[in-house]
N, C-alpha and C positions, 0 to 999 in steps of 0.2 A: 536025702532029698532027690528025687526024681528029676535027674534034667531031660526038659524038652528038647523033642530031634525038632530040626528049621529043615522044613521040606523048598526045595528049590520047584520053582518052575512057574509058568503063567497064569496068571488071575483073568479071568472074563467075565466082566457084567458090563451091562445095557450101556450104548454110547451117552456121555454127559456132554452138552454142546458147553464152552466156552461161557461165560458169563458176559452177555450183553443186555444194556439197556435198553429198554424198548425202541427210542432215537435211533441209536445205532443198527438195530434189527430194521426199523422201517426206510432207514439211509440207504442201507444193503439195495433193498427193494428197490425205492426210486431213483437208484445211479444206475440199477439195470434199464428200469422203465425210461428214463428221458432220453436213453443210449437209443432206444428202440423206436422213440417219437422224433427225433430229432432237435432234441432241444427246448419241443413245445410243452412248455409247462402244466398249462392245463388239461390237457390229454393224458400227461403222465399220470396227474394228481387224479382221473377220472377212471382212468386205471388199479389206480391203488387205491379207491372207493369199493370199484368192484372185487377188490381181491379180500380188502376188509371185511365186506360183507360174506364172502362164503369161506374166510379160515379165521374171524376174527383177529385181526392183527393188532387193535389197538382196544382199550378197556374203557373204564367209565369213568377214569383217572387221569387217563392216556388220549384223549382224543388228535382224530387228524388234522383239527384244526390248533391244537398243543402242539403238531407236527409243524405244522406249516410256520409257525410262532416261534418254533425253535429255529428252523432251515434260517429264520430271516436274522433272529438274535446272532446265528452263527457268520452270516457273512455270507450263506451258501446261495439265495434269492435274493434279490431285490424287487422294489417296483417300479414299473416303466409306464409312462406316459406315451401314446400313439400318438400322431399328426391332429387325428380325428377327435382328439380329446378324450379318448378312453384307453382307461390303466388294464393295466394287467402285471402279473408275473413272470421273471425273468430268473432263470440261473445266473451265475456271478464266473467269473473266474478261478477263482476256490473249486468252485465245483467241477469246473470245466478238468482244473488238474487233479480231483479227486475222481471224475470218471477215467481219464486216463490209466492211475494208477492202478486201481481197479482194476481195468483192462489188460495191464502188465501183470497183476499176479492171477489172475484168469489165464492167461497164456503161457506167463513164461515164469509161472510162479514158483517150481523148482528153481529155480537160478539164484545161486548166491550172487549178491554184489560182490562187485569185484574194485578198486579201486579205480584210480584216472582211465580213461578212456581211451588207451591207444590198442595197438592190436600187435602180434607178434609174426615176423618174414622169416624167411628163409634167411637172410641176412644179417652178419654180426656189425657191430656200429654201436653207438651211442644209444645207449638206452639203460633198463632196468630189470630187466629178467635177465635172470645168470643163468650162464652156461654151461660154469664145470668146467670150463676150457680155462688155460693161462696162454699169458706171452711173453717176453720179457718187455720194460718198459721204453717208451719211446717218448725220445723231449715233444712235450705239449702233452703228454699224457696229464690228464686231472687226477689231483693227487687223492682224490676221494676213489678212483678207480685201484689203487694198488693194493692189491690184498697184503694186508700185514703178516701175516699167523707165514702165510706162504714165502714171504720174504725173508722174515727170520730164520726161518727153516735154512733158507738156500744161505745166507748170512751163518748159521751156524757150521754147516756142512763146508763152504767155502772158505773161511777164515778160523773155524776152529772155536770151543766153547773157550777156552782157559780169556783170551783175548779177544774179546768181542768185538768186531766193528761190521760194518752194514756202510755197503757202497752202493753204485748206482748198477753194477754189473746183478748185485742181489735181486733187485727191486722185480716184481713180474706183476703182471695186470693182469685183473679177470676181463674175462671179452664178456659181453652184454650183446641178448638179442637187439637189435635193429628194430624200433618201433616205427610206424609208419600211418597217417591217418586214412579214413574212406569219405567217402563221397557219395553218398547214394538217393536216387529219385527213384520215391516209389508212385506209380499211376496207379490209380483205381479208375475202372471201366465205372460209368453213372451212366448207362446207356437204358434205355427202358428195361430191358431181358434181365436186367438185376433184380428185378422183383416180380417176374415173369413166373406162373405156371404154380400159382400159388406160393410161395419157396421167396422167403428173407434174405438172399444173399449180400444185400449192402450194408445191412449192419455188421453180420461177422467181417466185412472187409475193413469197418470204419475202426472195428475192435483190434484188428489185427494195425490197422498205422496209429491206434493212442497204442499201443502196446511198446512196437517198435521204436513208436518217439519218445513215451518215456524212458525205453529202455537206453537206448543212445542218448540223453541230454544229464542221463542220471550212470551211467555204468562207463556211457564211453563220450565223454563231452567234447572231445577234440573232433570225434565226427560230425560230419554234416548231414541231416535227412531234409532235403524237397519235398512234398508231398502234391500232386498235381493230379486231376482229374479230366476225364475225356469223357464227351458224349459225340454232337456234333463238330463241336471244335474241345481247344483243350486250354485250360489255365490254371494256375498256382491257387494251392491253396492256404491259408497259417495253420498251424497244428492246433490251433484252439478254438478255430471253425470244426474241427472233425468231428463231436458231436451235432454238431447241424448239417452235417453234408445228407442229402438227399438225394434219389434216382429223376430225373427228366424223362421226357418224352423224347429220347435220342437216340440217332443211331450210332455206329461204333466207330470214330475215325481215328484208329489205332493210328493212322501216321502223324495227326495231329500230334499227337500224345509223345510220343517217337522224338515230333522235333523240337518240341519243347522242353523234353528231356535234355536232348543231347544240347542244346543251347545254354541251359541250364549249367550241368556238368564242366562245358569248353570255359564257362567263368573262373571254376576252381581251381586253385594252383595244387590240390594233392596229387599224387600220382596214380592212388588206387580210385578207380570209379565205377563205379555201376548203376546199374535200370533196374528194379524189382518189377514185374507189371503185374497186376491182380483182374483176371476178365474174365467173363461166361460165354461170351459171344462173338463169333466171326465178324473180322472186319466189315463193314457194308457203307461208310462213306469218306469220300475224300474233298478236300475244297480245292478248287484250281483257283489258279491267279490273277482271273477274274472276276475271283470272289464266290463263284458259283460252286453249290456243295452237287457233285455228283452223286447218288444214293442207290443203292441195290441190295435189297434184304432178302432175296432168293438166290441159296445158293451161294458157291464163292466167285466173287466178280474176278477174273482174270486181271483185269484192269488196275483194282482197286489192292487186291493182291500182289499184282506186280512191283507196285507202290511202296507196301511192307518189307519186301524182299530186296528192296532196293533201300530203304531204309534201314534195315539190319546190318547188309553190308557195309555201310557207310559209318556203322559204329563200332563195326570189329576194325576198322581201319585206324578208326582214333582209338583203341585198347579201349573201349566200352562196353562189357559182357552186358548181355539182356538175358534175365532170369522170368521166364512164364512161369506164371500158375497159372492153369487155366481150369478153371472150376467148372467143366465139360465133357462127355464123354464120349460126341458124337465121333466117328470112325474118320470121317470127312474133314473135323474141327483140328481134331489132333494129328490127322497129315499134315495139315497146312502149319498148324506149330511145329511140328518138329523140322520140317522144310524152311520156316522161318529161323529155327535154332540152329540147323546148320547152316544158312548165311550167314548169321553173327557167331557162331560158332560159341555159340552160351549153352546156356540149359535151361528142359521142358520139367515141369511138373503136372499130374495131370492127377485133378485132387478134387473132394469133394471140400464143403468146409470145414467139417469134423478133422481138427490136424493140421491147419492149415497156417497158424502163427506159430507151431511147433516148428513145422517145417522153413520160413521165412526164415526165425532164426537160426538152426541149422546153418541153410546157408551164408546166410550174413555172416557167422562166425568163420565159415568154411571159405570164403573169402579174403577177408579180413586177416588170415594168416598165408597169405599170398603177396604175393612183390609182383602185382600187374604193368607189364613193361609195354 
């Protein structure tokens, strides 16, 4: 009988996508489109009308209204009554944390989870990632800390296998990295230039903070993330407003922004803190204490400028690093950041949006294994 030779090596035919339901395939769809609308429902659904009609999405089985029937079965819509007395449809919270997540595996969707959410120092201490280093043991040492395998060892060598005993002189401890939590406020620029010159820059920013916030509430829960917004003035926002946030007719008052920040940050007792700032546009307004917003959108105002740089300074003083992106790449824009990052003595990034939550976390992690004094 003839035995067959088993050839090693790779097979290739035609990509097979995953088995999804039609729900699911049309879910995909309208967690990108609401991200894109801000939340408004029926712009989204008016959306994915027109997308039905030229790639056929849904069948004669499957209709959008079976869609919209299941969204609500699921918890994902509700209905809402106006002032005015007229309903409409509304996303839920469900949804609100299903475009999130979304968002996070859009971004950061290599990343394995990793357990609790602390971060790793330079520093040995109390914590849970080993070192590979030992000590000998010291009273108040936790006995959960004493490597056994290593003690017996030093227990046989010292005392001899025939008569066993094991003293305190044996006992050694593994030293553990030092964990330590963060702190961090990210600003997003809503100044009108975010949707300037044709070009969507506010949604890939809204994508990059659900990304971030899921990824810190779910990988690293001991951190804190702010999320706050500037136009003309600046204020906090909740991380489950973030697919609603919007552009204004505003202009840029990065110090706003700056001192809201650092207000923020002086609350928390961690040691590690920082500023992410996400903008397109040069400073151009500040509010004086009059209340009166000074404004200049030609050029960089000295003034206005002077303002930032004196805010930067004021937050390398409190151990505050400010981390720009600045999604710009005018010659004049990115003097003025980098002149701003050496007053806080942080760092510039100078990026389009393609890469741009890649890069955020990057740093966050690259932080985050620092002991900020």
């Amino acid at each position: 009988m003839k035995k067959e030779t088993l050839r090693k090596g790779f097979v290739f035919k035609s990509y097979e996508a995953p088995q999804q339901s039609l729900f699911d395939r049309l879910f995909e769809i309208f967690k990108e489109l609401i991200t894109h609308t801000s939340g408004d429902f029926d712009e989204a659904m008016d959306w994915l009308k027109e997308l039905d009609k030229e790639y056929n999405l849904t069948t004669e089985d499957y209709t959008l209204d079976d869609f919209v029937q299941e969204l609500k079965d699921k918890g994902y819509i509700r209905e809402e009554i106006e002032p005015d007395g007229n309903g409409g449809m509304a996303i839920t919270a469900k949804t609100e944390r299903a475009i999130r997540q979304r968002a996070l595996d859009q971004i950061f969707g290599k990343l394995k989870r990793g357990g609790a959410g602390n971060h790793k120092t330079n520093r040995l201490g109390r914590g849970d990632e080993h070192t590979g280093e030992y000590r000998e043991y010291r009273f108040g040492d936790a006995l959960e800390r004493v490597s056994m395998t290593e003690s017996l060892k030093n227990a046989q060598i010292n005392n001899g296998i025939g008569n066993f005993d094991l003293t305190e002189k044996d006992l050694v401890v593994e030293e553990t990295q030092f964990k330590a939590q963060m702190s961090t406020v990210l600003m997003i620029d809503i100044s009108h230039s975010m949707i300037l010159y044709g070009e969507d820059r506010i949604t890939p920013a809204k994508k990059v903070a659900m990304a971030l916030a899921e990824l810190i509430t779910t990988r690293y829960p001991k951190d804190t993330l702010d999320i706050i917004v500037f136009g003309n003035d600046s204020w906090p926002i909740a991380i489950k407003d973030l697919p609603y946030l919007q552009v204004g007719p505003y202009h840029t008052n990065t110090v706003a922004g700056l001192q809201l920040a650092m207000d923020i940050l002086r609350r928390k007792r961690n040691t590690n803190k920082q500023i992410f700032m996400i903008t397109d546009g040069k400073p151009s307004c500040v509010r004086e204490p009059d209340g009166f917003y000074y404004k200049n959108s030609v050029g960089l105002d000295d003034y206005i400028v002077n303002k930032c740089y004196s805010m930067a300074s004021q937050a390398r003083k409190v151990k505050i690093p400010i981390t720009t992106f600045m999604i710009a790449q005018d010659p004049y824009l990115m003097k003025f950041v980098r002149q701003f990052t050496q007053a806080n003595q942080g760092k510039a990034f100078y990026t389009g949006l393609q890469g741009l939550g890649e890069m955020i976390f990057e740093d966050y992690e690259t932080n985050r294994k620092k002991r900020i004094r």
